[in-house]
MARMARDREN-934057 format. One record per atom (N, C-alpha, C, O): residue number from 1; residue in one letter; chain; atom name; x, y, z. Coordinates in steps of 0.1 Angstrom, whole numbers, plus 5000, padded with zeros to 4 digits. Example, Ala and Ser with C-alpha at 12.3 -4.5 7.8 and 13.67 -1.06 7.14 Angstrom:
<1, 'a', 'A', 'N', <5132, 4943, 5078>>,
<1, 'a', 'A', 'CA', <5123, 4955, 5078>>,
<1, 'a', 'A', 'C', <5132, 4967, 5078>>,
<1, 'a', 'A', 'O', <5142, 4967, 5085>>,
<2, 's', 'A', 'N', <5128, 4978, 5071>>,
<2, 's', 'A', 'CA', <5137, 4989, 5071>>,
<2, 's', 'A', 'C', <5129, 5000, 5079>>,
<2, 's', 'A', 'O', <5134, 5011, 5080>>,
***
This chain:
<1, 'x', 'A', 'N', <5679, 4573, 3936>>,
<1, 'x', 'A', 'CA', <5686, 4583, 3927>>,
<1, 'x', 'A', 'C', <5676, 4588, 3916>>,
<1, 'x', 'A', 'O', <5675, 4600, 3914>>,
<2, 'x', 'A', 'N', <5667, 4577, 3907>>,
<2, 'x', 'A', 'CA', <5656, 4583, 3903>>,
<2, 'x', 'A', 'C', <5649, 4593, 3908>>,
<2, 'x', 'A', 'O', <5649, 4604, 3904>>,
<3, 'x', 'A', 'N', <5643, 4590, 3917>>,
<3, 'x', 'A', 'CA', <5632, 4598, 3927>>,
<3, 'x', 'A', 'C', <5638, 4615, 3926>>,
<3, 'x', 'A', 'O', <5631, 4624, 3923>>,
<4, 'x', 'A', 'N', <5650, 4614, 3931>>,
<4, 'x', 'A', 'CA', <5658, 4626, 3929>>,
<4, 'x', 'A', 'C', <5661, 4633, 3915>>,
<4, 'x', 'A', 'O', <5662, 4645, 3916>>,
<5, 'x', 'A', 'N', <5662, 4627, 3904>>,
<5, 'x', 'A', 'CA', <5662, 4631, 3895>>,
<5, 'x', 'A', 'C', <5648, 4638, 3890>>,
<5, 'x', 'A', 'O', <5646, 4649, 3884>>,
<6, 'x', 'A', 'N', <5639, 4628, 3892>>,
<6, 'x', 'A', 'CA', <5627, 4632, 3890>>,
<6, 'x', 'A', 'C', <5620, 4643, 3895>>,
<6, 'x', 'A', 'O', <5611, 4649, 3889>>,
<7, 'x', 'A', 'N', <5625, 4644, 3908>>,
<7, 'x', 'A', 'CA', <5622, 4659, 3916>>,
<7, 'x', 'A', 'C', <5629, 4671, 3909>>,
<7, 'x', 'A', 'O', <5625, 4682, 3905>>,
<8, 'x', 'A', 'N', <5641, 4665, 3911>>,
<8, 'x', 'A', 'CA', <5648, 4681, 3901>>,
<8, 'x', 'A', 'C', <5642, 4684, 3891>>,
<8, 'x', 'A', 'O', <5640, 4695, 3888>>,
<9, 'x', 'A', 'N', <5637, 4673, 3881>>,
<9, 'x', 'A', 'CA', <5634, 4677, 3865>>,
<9, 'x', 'A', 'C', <5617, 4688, 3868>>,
<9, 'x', 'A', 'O', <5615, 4698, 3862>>,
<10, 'x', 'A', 'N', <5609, 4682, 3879>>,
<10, 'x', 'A', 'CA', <5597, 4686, 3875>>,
<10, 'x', 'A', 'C', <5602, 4702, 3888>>,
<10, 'x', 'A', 'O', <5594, 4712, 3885>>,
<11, 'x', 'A', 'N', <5610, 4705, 3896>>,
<11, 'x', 'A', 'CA', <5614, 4714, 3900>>,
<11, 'x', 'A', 'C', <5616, 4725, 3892>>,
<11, 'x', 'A', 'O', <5609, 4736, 3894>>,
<12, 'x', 'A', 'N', <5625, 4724, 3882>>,
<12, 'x', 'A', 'CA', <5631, 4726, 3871>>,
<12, 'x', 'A', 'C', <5621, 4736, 3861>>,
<12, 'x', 'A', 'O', <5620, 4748, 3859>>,
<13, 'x', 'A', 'N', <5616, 4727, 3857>>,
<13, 'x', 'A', 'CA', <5602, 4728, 3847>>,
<13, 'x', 'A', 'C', <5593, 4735, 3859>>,
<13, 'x', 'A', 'O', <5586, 4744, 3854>>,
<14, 'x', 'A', 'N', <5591, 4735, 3872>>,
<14, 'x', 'A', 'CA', <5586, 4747, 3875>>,
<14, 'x', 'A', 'C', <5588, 4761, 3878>>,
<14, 'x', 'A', 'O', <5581, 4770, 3878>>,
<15, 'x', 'A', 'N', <5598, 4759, 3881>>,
<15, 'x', 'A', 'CA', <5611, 4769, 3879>>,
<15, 'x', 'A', 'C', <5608, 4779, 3870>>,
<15, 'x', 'A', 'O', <5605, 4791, 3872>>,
<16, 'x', 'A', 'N', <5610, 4771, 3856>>,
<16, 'x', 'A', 'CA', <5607, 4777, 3842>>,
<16, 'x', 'A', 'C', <5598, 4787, 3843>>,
<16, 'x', 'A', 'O', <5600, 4799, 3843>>,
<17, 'x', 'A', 'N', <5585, 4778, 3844>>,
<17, 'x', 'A', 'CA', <5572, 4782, 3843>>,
<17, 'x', 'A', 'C', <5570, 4800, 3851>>,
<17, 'x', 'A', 'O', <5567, 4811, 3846>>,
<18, 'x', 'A', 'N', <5575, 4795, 3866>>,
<18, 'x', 'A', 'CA', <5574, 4805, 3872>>,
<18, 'x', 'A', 'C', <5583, 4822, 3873>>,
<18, 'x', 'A', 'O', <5581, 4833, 3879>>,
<19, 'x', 'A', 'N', <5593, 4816, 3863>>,
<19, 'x', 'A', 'CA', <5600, 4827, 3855>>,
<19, 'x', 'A', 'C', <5591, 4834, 3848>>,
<19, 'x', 'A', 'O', <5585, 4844, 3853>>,
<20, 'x', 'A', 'N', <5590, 4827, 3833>>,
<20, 'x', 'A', 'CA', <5584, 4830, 3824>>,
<20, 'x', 'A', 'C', <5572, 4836, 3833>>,
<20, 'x', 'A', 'O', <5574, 4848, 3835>>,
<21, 'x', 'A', 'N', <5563, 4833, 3838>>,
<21, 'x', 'A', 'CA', <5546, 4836, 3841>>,
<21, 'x', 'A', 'C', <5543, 4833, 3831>>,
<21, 'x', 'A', 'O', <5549, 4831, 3821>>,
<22, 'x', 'A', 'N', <5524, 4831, 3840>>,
<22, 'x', 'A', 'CA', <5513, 4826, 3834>>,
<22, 'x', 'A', 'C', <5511, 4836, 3822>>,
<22, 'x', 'A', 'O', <5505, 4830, 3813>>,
<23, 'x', 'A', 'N', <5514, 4850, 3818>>,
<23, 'x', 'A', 'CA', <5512, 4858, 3812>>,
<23, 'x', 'A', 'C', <5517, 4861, 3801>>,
<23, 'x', 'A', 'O', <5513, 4871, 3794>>,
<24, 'x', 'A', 'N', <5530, 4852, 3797>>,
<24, 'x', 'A', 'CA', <5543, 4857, 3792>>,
<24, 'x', 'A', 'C', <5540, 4864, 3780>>,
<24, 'x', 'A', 'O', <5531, 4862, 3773>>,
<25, 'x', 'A', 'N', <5549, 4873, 3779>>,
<25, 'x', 'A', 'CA', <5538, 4878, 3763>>,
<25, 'x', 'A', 'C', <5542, 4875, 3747>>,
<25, 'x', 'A', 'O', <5553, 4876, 3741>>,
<26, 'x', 'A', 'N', <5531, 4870, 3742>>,
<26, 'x', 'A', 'CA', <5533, 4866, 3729>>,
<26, 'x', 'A', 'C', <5537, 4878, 3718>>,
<26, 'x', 'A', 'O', <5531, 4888, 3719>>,
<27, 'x', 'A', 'N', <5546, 4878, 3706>>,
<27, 'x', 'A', 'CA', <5549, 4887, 3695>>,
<27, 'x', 'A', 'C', <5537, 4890, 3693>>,
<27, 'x', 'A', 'O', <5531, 4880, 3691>>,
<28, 'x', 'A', 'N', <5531, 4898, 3693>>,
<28, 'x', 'A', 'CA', <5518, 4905, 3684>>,
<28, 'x', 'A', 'C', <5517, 4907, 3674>>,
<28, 'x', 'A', 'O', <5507, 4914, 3670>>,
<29, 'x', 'A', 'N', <5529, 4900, 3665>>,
<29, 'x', 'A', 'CA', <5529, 4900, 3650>>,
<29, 'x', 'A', 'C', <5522, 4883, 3647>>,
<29, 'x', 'A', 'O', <5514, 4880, 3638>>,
<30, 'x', 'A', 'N', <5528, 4874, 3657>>,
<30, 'x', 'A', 'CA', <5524, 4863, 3658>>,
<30, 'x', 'A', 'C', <5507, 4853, 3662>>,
<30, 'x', 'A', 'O', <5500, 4851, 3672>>,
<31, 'x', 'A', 'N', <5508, 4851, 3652>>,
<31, 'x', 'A', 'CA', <5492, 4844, 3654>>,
<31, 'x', 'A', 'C', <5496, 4829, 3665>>,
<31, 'x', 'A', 'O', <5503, 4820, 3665>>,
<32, 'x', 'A', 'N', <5482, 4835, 3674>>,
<32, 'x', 'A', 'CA', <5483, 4825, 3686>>,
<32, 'x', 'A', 'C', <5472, 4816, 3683>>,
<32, 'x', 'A', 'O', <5466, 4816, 3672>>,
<33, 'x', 'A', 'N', <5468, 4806, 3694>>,
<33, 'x', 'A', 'CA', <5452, 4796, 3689>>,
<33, 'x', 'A', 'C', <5452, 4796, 3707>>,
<33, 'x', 'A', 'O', <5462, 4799, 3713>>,
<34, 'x', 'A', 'N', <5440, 4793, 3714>>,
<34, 'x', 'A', 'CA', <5441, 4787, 3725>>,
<34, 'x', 'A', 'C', <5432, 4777, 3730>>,
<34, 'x', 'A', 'O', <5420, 4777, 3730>>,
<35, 'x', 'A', 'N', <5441, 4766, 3736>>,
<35, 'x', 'A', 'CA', <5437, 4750, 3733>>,
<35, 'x', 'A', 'C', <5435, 4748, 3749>>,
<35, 'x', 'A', 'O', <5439, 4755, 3758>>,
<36, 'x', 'A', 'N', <5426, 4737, 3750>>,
<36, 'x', 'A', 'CA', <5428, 4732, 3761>>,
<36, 'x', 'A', 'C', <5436, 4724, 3768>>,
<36, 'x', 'A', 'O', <5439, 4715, 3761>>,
<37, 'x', 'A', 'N', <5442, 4723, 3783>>,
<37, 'x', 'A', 'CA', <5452, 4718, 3787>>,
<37, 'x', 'A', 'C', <5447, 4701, 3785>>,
<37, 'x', 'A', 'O', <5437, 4696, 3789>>,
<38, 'x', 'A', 'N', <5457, 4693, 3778>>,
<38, 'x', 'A', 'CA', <5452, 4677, 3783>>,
<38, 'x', 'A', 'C', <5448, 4671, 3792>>,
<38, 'x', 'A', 'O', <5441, 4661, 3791>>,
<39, 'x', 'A', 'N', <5454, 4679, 3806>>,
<39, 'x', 'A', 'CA', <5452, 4671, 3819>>,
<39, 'x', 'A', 'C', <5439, 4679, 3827>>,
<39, 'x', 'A', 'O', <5436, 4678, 3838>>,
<40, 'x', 'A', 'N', <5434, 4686, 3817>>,
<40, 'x', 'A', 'CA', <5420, 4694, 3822>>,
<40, 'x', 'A', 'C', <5414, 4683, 3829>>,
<40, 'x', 'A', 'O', <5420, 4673, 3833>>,
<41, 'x', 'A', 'N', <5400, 4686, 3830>>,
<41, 'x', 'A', 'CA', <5393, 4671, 3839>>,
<41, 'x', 'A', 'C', <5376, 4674, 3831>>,
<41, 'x', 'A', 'O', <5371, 4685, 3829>>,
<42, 'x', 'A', 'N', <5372, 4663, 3830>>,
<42, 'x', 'A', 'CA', <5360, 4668, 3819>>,
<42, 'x', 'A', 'C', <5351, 4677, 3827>>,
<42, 'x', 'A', 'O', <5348, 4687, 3819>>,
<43, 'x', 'A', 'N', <5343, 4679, 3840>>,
<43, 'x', 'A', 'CA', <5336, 4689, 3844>>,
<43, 'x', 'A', 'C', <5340, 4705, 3841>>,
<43, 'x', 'A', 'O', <5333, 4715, 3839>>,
<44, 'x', 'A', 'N', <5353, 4703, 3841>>,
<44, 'x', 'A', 'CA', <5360, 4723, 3835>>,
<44, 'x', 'A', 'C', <5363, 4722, 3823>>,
<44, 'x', 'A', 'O', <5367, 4732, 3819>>,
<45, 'x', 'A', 'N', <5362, 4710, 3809>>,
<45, 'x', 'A', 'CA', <5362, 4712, 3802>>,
<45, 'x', 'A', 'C', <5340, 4713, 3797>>,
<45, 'x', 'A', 'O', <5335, 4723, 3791>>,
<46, 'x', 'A', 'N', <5337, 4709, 3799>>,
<46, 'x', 'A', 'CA', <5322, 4710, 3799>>,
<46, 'x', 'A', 'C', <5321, 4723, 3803>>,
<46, 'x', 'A', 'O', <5315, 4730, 3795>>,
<47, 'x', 'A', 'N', <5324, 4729, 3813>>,
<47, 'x', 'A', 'CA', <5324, 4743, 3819>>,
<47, 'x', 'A', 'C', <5328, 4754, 3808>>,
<47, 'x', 'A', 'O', <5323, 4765, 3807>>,
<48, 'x', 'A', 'N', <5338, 4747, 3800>>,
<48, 'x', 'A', 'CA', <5348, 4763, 3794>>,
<48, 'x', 'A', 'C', <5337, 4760, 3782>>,
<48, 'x', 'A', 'O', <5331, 4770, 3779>>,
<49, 'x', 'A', 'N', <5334, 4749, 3774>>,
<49, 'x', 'A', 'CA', <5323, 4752, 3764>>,
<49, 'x', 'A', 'C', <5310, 4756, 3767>>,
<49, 'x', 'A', 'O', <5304, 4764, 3759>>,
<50, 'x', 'A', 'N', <5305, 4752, 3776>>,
<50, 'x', 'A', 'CA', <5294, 4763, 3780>>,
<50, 'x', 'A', 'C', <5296, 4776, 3784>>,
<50, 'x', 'A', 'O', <5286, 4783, 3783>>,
<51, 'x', 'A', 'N', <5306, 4781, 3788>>,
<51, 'x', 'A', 'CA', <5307, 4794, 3791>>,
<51, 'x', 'A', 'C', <5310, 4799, 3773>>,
<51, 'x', 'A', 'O', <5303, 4807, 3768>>,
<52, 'x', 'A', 'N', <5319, 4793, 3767>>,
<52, 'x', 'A', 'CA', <5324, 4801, 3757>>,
<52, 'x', 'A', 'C', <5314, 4803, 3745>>,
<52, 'x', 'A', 'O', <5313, 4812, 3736>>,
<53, 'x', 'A', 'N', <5307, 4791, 3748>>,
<53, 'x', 'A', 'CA', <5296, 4790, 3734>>,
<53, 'x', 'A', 'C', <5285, 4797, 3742>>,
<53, 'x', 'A', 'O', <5275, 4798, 3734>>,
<54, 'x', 'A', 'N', <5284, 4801, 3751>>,
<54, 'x', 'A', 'CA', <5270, 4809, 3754>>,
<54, 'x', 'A', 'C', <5271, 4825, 3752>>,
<54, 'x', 'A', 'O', <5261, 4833, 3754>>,
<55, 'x', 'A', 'N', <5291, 4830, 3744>>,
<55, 'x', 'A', 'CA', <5292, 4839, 3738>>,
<55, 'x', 'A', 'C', <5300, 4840, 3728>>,
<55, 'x', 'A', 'O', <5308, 4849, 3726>>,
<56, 'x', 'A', 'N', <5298, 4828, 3720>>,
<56, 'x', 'A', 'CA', <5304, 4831, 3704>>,
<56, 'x', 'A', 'C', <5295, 4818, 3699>>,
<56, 'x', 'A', 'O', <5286, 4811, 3704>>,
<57, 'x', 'A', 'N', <5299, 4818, 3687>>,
<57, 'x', 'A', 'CA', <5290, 4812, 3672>>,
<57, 'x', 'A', 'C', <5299, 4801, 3678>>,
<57, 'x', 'A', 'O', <5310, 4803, 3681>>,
<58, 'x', 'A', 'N', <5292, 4783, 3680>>,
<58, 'x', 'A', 'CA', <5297, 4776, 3684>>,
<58, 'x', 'A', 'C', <5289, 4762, 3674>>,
<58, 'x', 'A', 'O', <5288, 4750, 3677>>,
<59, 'x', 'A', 'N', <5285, 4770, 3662>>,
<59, 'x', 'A', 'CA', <5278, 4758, 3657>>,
<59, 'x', 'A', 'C', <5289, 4748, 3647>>,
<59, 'x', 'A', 'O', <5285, 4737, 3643>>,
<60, 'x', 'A', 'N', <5301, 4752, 3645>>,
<60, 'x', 'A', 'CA', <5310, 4744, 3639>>,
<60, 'x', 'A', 'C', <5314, 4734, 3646>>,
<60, 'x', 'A', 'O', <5323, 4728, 3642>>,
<61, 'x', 'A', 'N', <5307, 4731, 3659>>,
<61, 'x', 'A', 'CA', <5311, 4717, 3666>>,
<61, 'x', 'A', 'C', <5298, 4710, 3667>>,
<61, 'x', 'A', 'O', <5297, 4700, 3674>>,
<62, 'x', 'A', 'N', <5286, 4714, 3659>>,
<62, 'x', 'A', 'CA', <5279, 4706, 3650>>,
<62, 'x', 'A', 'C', <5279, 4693, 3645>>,
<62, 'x', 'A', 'O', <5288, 4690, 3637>>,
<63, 'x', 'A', 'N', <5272, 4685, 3647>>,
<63, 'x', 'A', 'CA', <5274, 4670, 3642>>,
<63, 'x', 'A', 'C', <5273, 4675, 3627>>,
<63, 'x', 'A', 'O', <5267, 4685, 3622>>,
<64, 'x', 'A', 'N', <5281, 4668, 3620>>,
<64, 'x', 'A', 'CA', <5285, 4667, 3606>>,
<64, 'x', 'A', 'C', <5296, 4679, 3605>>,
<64, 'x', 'A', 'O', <5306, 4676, 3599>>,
<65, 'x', 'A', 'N', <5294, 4689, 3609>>,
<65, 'x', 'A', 'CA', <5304, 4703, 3606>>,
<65, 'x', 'A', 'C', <5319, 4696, 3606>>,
<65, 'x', 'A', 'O', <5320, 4684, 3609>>,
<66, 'x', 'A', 'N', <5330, 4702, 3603>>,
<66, 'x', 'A', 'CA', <5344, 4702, 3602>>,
<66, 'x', 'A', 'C', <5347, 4699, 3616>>,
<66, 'x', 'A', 'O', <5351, 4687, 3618>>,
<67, 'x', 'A', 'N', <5345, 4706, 3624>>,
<67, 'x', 'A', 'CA', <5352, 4703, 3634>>,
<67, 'x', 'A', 'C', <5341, 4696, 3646>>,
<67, 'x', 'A', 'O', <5341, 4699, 3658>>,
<68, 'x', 'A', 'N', <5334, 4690, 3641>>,
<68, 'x', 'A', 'CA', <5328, 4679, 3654>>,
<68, 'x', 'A', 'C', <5335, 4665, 3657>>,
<68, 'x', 'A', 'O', <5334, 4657, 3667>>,
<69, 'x', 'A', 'N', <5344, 4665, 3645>>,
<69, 'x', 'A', 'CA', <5351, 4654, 3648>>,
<69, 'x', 'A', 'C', <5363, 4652, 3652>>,
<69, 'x', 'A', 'O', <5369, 4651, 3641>>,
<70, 'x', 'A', 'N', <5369, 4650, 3659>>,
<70, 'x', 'A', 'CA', <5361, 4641, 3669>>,
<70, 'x', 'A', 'C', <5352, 4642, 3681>>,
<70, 'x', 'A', 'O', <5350, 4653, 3686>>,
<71, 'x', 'A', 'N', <5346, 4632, 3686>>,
<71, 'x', 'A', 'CA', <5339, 4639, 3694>>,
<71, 'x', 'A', 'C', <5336, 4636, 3705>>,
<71, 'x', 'A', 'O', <5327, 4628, 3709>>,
<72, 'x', 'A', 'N', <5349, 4645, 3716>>,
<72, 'x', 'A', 'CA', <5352, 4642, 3725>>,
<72, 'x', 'A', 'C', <5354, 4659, 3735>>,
<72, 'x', 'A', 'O', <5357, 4670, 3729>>,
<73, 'x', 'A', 'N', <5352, 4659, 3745>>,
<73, 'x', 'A', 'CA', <5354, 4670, 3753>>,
<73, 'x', 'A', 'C', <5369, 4677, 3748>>,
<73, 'x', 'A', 'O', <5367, 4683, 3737>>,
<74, 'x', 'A', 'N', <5378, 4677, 3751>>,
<74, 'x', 'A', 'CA', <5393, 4678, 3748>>,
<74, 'x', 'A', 'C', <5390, 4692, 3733>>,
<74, 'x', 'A', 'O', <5393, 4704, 3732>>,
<75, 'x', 'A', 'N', <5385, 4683, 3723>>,
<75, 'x', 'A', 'CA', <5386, 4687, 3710>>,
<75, 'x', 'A', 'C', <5379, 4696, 3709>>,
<75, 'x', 'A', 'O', <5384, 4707, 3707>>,
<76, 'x', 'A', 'N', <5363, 4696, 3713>>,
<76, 'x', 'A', 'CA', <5353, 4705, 3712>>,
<76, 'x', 'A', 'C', <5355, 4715, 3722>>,
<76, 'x', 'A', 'O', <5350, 4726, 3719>>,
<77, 'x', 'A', 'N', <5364, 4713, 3738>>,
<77, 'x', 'A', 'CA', <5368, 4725, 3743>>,
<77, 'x', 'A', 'C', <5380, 4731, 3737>>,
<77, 'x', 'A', 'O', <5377, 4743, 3738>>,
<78, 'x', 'A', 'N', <5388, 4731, 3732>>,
<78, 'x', 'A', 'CA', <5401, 4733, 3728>>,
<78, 'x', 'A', 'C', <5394, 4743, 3717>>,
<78, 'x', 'A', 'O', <5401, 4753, 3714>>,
<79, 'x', 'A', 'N', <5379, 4740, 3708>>,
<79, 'x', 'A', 'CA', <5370, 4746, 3696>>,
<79, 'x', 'A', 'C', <5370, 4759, 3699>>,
<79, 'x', 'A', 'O', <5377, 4768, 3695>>,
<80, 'x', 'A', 'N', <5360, 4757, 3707>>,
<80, 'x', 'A', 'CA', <5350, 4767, 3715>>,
<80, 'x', 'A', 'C', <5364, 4777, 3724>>,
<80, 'x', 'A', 'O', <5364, 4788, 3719>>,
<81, 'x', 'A', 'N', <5372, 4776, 3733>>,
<81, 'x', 'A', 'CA', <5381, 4781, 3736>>,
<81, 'x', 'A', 'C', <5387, 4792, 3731>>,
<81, 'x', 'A', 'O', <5387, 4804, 3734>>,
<82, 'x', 'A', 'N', <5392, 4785, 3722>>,
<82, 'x', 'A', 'CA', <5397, 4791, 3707>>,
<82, 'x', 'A', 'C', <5390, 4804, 3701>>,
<82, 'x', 'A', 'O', <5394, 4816, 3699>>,
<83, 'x', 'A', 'N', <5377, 4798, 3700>>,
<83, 'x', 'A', 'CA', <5365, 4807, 3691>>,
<83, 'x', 'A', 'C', <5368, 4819, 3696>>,
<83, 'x', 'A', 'O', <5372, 4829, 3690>>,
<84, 'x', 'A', 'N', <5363, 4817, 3715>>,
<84, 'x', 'A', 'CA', <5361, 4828, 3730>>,
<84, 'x', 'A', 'C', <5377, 4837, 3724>>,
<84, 'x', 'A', 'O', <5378, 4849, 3722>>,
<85, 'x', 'A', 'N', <5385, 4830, 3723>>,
<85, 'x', 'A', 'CA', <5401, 4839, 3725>>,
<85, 'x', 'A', 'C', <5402, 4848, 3715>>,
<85, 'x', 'A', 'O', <5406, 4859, 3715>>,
<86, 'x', 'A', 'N', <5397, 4840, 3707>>,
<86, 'x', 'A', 'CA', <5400, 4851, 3692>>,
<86, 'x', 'A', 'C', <5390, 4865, 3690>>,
<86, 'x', 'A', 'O', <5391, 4877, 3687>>,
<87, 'x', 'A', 'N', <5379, 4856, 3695>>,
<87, 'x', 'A', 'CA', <5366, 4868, 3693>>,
<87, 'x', 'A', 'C', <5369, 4880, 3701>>,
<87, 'x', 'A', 'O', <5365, 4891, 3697>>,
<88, 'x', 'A', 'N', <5377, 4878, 3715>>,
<88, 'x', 'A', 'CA', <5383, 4887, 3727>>,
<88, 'x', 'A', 'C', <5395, 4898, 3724>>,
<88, 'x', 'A', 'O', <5398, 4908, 3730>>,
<89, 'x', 'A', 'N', <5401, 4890, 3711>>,
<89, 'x', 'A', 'CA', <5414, 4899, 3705>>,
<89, 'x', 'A', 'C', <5425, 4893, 3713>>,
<89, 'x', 'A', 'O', <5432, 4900, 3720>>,
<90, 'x', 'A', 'N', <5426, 4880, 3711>>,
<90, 'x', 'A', 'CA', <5437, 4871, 3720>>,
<90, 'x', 'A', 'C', <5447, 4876, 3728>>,
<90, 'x', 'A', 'O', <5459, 4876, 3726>>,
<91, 'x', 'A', 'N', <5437, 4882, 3740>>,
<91, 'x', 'A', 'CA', <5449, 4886, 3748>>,
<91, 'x', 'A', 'C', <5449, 4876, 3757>>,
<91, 'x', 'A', 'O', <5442, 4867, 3757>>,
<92, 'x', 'A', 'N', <5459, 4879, 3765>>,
<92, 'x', 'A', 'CA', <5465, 4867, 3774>>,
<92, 'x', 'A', 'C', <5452, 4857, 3783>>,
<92, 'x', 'A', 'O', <5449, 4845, 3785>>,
<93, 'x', 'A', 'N', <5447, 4872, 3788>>,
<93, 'x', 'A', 'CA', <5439, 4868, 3800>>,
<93, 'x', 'A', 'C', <5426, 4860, 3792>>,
<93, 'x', 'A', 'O', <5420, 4851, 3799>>,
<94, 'x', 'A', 'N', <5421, 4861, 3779>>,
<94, 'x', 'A', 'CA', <5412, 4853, 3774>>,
<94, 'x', 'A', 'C', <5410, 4842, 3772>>,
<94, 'x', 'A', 'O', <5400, 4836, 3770>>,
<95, 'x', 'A', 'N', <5425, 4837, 3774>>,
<95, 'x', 'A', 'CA', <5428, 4820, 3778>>,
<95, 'x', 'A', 'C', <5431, 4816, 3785>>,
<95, 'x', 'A', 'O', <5440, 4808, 3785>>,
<96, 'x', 'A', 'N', <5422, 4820, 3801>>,
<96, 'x', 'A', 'CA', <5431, 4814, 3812>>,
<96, 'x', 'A', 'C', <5422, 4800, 3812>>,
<96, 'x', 'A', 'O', <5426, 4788, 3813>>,
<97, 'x', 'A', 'N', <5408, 4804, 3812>>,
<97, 'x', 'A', 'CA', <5395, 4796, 3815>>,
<97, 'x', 'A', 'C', <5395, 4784, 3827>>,
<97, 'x', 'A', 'O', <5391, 4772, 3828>>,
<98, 'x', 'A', 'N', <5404, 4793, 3838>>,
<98, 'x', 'A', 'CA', <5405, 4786, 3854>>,
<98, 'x', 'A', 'C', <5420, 4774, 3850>>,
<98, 'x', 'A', 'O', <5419, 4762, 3850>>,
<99, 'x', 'A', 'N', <5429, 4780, 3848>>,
<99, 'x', 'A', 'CA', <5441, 4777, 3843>>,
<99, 'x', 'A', 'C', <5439, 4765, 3837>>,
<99, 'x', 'A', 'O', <5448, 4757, 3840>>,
<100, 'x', 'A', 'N', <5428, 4760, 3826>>,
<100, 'x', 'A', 'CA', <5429, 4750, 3819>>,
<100, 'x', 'A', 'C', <5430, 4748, 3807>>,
<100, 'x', 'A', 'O', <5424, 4739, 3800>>,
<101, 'x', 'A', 'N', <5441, 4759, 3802>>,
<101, 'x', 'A', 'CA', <5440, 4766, 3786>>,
<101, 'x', 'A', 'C', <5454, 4763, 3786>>,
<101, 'x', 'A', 'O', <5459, 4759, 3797>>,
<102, 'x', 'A', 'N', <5460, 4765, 3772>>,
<102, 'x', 'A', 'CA', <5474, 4770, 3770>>,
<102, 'x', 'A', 'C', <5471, 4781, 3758>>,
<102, 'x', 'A', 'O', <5460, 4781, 3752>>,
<103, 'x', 'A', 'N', <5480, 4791, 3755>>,
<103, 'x', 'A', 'CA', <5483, 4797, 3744>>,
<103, 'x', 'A', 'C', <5493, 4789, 3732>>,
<103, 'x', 'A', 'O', <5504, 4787, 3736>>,
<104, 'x', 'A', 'N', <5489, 4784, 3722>>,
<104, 'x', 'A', 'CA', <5499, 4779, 3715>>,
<104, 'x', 'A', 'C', <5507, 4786, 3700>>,
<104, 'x', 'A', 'O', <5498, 4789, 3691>>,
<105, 'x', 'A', 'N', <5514, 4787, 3698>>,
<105, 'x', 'A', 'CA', <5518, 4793, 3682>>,
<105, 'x', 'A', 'C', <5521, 4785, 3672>>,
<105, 'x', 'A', 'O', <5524, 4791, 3661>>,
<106, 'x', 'A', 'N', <5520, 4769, 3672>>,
<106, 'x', 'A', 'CA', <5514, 4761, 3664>>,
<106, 'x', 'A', 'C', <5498, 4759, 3659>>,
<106, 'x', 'A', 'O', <5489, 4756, 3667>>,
<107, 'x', 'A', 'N', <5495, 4761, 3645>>,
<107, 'x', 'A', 'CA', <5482, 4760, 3645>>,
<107, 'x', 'A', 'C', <5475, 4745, 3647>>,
<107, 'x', 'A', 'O', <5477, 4735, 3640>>,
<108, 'x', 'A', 'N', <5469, 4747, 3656>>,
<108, 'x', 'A', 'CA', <5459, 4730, 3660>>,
<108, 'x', 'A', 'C', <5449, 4723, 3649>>,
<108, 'x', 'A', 'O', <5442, 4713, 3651>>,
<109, 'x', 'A', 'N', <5448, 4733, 3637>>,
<109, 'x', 'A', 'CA', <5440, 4728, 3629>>,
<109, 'x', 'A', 'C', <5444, 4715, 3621>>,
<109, 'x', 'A', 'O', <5455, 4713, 3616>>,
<110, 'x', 'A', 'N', <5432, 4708, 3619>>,
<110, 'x', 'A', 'CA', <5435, 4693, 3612>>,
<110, 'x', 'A', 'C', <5420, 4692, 3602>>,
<110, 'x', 'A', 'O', <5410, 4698, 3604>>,
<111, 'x', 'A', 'N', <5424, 4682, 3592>>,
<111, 'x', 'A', 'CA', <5416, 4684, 3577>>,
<111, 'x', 'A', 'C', <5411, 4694, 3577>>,
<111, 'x', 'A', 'O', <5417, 4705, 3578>>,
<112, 'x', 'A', 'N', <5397, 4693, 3575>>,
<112, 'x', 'A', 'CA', <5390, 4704, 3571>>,
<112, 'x', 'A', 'C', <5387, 4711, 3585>>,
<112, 'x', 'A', 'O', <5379, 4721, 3584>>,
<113, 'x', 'A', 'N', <5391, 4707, 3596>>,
<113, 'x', 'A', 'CA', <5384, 4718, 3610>>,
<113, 'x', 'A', 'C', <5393, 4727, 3611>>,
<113, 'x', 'A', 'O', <5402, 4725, 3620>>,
<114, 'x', 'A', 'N', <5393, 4739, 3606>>,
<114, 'x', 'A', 'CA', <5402, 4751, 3607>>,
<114, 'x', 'A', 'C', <5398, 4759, 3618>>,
<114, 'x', 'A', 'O', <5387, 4764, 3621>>,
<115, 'x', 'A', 'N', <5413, 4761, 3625>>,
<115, 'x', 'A', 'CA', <5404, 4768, 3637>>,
<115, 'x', 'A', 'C', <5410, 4785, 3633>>,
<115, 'x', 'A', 'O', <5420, 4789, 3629>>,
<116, 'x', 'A', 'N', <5398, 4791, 3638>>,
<116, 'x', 'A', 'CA', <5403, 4806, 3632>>,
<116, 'x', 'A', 'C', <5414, 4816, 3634>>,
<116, 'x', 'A', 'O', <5414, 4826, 3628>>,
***
């Protein structure tokens, strides 16, 4: 009976997803950020920072800077991602980065690492 439940729920939740689309569109009055998915895998997260930092200012993930810390793939792609989406005029398609992005309307910023 679990097994079954558990099928329906992630059914469900795909369901959702595939309503909505990968595209759904955000308020354009609303400030978006775009983070990296958790369940990325580190070779596509190494991928989306080298792509993104080989076209925007990616020195704020600088050892000592605000946002190097921590320092881990996850954080520093989620950085650099971000930087790419915003610099692009956050449209949808600037955060797909091989579907390992989300669009979020929570800002991800913590202490002093403000993400733009």
């Amino acid at each position: 009976m679990a097994k079954v439940a558990s099928t329906l729920s992630f059914f469900l939740l795909l369901l959702s997803l595939l309503i909505s689309g990968p595209l759904k569109s955000v308020n354009g009055d609303q400030k978006t950020w775009c983070v990296a998915k958790p369940s990325s895998n580190d070779a596509t997260l190494l991928e989306n920072i080298n792509y993104a930092c080989a076209q925007v200012d990616c020195r704020i993930l600088s050892k000592g800077c605000p946002c190097s810390s921590p320092d881990n793939l996850i954080n520093h792609a989620s950085i650099a991602m971000n930087l790419y989406y915003q610099s692009r005029g956050r449209n949808n398609w600037n955060c797909h980065f091989q579907n390992s992005a989300l669009i979020v309307m929570t800002d991800p910023s913590y202490g002093n690492c403000v993400y733009a």
